[in-house]
N, C-alpha and C positions, 0 to 999 in steps of 0.2 A: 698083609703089609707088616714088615718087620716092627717091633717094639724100638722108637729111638728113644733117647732123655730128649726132654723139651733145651734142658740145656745147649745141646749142639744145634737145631732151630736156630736159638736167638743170637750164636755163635754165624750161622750163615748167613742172619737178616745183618747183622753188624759187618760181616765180610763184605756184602752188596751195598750197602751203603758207604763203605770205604773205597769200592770199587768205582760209584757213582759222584762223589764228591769231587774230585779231580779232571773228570772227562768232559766236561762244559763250562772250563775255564774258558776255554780259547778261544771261545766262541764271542764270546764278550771283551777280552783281552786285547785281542788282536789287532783293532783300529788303532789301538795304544802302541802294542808291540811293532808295530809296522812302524808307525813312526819313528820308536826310537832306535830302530836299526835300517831305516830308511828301507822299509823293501816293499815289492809289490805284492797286490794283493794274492796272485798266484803262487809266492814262496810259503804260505800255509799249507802247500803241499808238501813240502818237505818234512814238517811236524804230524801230519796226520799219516803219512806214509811212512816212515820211520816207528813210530807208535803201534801204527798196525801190523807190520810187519814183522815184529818184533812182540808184540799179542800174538800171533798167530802161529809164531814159531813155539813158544813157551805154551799155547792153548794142546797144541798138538800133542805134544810130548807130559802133558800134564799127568795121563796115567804112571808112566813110569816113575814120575815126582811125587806122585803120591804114594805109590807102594815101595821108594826109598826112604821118605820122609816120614811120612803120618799124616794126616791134615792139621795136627795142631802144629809141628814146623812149618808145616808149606805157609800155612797162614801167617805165622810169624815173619816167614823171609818175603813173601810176597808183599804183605803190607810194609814190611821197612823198604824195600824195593821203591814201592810208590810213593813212598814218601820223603825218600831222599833224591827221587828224582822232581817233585815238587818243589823243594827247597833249593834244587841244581835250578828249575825253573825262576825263580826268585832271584837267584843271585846272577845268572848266568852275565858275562860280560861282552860276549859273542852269538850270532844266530847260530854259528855251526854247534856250538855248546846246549844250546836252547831244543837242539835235534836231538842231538844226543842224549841229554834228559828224557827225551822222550822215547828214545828207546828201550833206554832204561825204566820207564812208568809202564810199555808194552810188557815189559817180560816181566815186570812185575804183579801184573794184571790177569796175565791169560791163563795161567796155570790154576789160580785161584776161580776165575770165574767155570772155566770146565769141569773142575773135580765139584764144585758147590752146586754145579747146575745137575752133575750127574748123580752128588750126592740125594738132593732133596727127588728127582723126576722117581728115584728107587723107592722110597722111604717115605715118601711125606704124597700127600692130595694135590688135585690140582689148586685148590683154593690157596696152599702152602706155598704153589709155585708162585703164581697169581703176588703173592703177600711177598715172594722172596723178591722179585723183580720189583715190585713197589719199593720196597727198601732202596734198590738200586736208584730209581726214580725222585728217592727223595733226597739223595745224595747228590743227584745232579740238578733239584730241581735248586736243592741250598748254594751249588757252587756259583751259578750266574748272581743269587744274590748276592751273595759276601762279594765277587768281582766288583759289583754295579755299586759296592758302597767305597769300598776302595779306587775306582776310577774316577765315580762319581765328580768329588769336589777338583782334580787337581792329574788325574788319568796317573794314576799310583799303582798299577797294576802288579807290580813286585810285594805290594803292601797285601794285595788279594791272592797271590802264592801265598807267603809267610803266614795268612792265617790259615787259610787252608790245609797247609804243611803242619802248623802245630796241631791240628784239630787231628790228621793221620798220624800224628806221635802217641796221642793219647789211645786212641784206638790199639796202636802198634802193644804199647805196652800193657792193654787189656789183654790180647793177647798170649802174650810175652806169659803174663802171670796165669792164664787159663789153659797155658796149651796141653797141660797133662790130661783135661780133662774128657778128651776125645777118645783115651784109651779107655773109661768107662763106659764109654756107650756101645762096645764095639768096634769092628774093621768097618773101612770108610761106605762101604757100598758090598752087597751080595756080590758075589763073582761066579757066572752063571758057568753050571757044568762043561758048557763047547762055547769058546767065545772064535767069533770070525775073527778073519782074518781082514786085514783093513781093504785089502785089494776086496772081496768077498761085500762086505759091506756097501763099495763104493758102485759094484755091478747093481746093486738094488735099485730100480728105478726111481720110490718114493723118496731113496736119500739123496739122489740127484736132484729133484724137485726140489726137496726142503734147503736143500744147499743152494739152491739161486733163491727161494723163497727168504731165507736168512741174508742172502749178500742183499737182494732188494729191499728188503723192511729195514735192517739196519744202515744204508743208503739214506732212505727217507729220514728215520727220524736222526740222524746225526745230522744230516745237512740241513734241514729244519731247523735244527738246536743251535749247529754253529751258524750259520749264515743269517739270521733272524734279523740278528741285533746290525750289523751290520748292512742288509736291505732298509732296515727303518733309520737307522743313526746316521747314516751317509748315502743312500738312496733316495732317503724321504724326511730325511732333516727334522727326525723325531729326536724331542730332548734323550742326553744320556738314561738320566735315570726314568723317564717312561719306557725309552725302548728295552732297558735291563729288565723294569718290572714285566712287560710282556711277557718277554724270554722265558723269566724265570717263570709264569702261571704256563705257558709251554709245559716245561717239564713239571710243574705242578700238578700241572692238570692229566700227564700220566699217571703220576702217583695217585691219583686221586682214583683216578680210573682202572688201575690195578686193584688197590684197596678193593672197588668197588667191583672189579671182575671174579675177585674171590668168592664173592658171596654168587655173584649168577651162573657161575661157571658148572656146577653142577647141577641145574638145573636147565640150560640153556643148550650144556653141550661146547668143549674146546672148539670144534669143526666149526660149530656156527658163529662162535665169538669170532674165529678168526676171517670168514669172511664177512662178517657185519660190517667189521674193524677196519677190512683192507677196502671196502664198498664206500664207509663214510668218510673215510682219509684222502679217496679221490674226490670224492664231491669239499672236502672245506679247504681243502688247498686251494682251490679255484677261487674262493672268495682275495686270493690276496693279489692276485695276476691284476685287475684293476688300480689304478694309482689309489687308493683305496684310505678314507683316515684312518688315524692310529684305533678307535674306538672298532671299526669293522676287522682291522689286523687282528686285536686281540681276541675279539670273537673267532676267527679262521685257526689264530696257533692254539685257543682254550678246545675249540671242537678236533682238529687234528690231533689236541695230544690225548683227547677222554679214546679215540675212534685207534689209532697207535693202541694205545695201553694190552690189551691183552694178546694182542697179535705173537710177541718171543713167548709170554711164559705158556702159552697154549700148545704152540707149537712145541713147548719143550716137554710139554705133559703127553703130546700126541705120539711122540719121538718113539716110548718103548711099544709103546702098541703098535704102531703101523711098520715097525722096524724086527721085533721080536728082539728077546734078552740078550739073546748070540752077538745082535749087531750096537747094542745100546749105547755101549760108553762110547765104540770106534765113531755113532753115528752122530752123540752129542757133541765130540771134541772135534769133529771137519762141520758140523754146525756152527759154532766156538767162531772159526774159522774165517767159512765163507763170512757169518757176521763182522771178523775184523775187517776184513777185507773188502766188505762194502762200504765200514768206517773209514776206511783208509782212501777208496777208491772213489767215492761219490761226492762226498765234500771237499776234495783235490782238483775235482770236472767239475765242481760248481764255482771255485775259486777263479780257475782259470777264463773259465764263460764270464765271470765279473771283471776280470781285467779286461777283455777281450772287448765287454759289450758293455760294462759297467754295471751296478749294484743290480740295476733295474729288469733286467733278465731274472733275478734270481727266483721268484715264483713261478717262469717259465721251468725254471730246472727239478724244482720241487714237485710240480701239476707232472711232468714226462715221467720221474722216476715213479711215482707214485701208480701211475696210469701202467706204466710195467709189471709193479707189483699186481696190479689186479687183472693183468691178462692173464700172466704167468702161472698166479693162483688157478684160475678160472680153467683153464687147460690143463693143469694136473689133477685139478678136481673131477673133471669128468673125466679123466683117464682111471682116477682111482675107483670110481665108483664104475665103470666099466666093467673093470679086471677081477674086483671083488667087492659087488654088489650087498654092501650092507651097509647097518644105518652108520654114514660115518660120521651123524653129526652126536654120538653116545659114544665115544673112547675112553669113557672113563671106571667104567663099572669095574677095574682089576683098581682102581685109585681109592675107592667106596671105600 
């Protein structure tokens, strides 16, 4: 493994945490936002689809912006991206405005999260990986709170942009002032002797797997995230700020479990975290499908986010090995990807099923996608282990 400075490290865990602070506003927001632009609960399609769409385009292209840029610009321009598309959130006067910002916090978003994910999967352990997604996690775990204290008294949700927005200013201008320091550590990532070609990459069976595996796990836990608050606050007439507190031990309870997946992940094996992970995530979704009180909710999203947690960053760790160097970066940025695009596309199908059926469906939507993720898993997994027979719950020993 290359020599990095620790400095670029704490450079990525502050990138993942800026990437994370932002992306579970809305989720809390929204009963507010609806109101004050009179729309139904299905037009939250238009901000997550916008969003993702526009991640996904910026995710893809992210190599080329890094070897224009540096990672100390891209981080620069990325984060001011996100962050004046937050503050476009806060003031916006219009919902088509409101979309729009969000396309602008996609493209701000994707290029940073691809080049950071491909930076550390080269460079750093999986326990690193593990720790960088926890960052991310606890970004999103802070956003629903700051929301739920800002809507709380008086449903002020512009007031939960504006702080969130300043919080990405300060970050922006750490940044700002550190971006030289990347050129000390070296170029962003090894650049392997013969790199595929994308079409090349895409023929590969396992990165078809991991690309529905990414679209379904990132499904889950976004629509989890966003729609939470929303099942309990207006499905089950749980007070604002209980249901905001749930929400946010949700994404706590990632982070917590990332944290926590660092230290077992070498020991335990990526392979087996991730089907632990995707095994326990079907079984506590189930606990919320009963009209169920608020005290067994919070148990089902505290256990769904610990069993969530290492499912991305294992698979990002598993990424170079089951793919080989040739396909790494092309296989992590259509990872990048299919994951916006489950963001975009699962929490849009679970909006509409709530219009459609009301709030109360929405553990129905949660318990289905989840139950995908573990077949889907479960059938690539014995394919893999089919085709080449080895231990594949030890992928880590080139990470050592």
């Amino acid at each position: 493994m290359n020599k990095t400075s620790p400095f670029l490290l704490v450079i990525c865990y502050l990138g993942f945490v800026s990437l994370g602070l932002p992306d579970t506003l809305l989720g809390v927001a929204w009963p507010f936002i609806r109101g004050s632009f009179a729309l139904p609960q299905a037009a939250a399609a238009a901000a997550f689809i916008a969003m993702g769409m526009a991640y996904a385009l910026s995710g893809s292209a992210s190599g080329r912006l890094l070897g224009s840029l540096g990672t100390g610009r891209l981080l620069v321009l990325s984060s001011a991206a996100v962050t004046l598309a937050v503050f476009g959130f806060a003031g916006t006067p219009a919902w088509w405005l409101f979309v729009l910002a969000a396309m602008v916090h996609g493209f701000g978003s994707g290029a940073i999260d691809t080049g950071l994910n491909d930076f550390v999967s080269r460079r750093f352990s999986a326990r690193h990986m593990n720790w960088l997604h926890a960052c991310y996690s606890l970004g999103a775990a802070a956003g629903p709170a700051v929301m739920t204290a800002a809507v709380s008294p008086h449903g002020a949700w512009r007031t939960g942009y504006l702080a969130v927005g300043g919080i990405l200013l300060i970050l922006t201008l750490l940044f700002v002032f550190t971006r030289h320091g990347w050129a000390d550590g070296g170029p962003i990532s090894p650049v392997p002797a013969l790199r595929a070609p994308l079409r090349a990459t895409l023929a590969l069976p396992v990165v078809r797997w991991h690309l529905w595996l990414f679209f379904l796990y990132s499904g889950v836990e976004s629509t989890v995230g966003q729609w939470s608050f929303t099942l309990l606050a207006e499905g089950r007439q749980v007070p604002v700020a209980l249901a905001g507190g749930i929400v946010t031990t949700y994404w706590s309870a990632i982070f917590a479990g990332r944290i926590l997946g660092g230290f077992l992940v070498l020991r335990a094996g990526a392979a087996r975290l991730v089907r632990l992970g995707i095994a326990g995530a079907a079984l506590s979704t189930l606990v919320l499908l009963p009209y169920a009180p608020p005290a067994a909710a919070l148990i089902s999203l505290l256990l769904t986010g610990l069993a969530l947690a290492p499912i991305f960053p294992c698979l990002m760790t598993l990424t170079p090995e089951r793919t080989g160097p040739a396909h790494t970066a092309n296989a992590i940025g259509l990872q990048v990807t299919a994951a916006t695009l489950g963001i975009a596309v699962w929490p849009s199908l679970a909006g509409l099923a709530a219009q459609q059926a009301g709030p109360a469906v929405l553990p129905a939507v949660f318990a289905a996608v989840t139950a995908l993720l573990w077949i889907i898993h479960e059938a690539g997994q014995r394919r893999i282990q089919r085709d080449a027979p080895v231990d594949s719950d030890d992928c880590l020993a080139s990470a050592r």
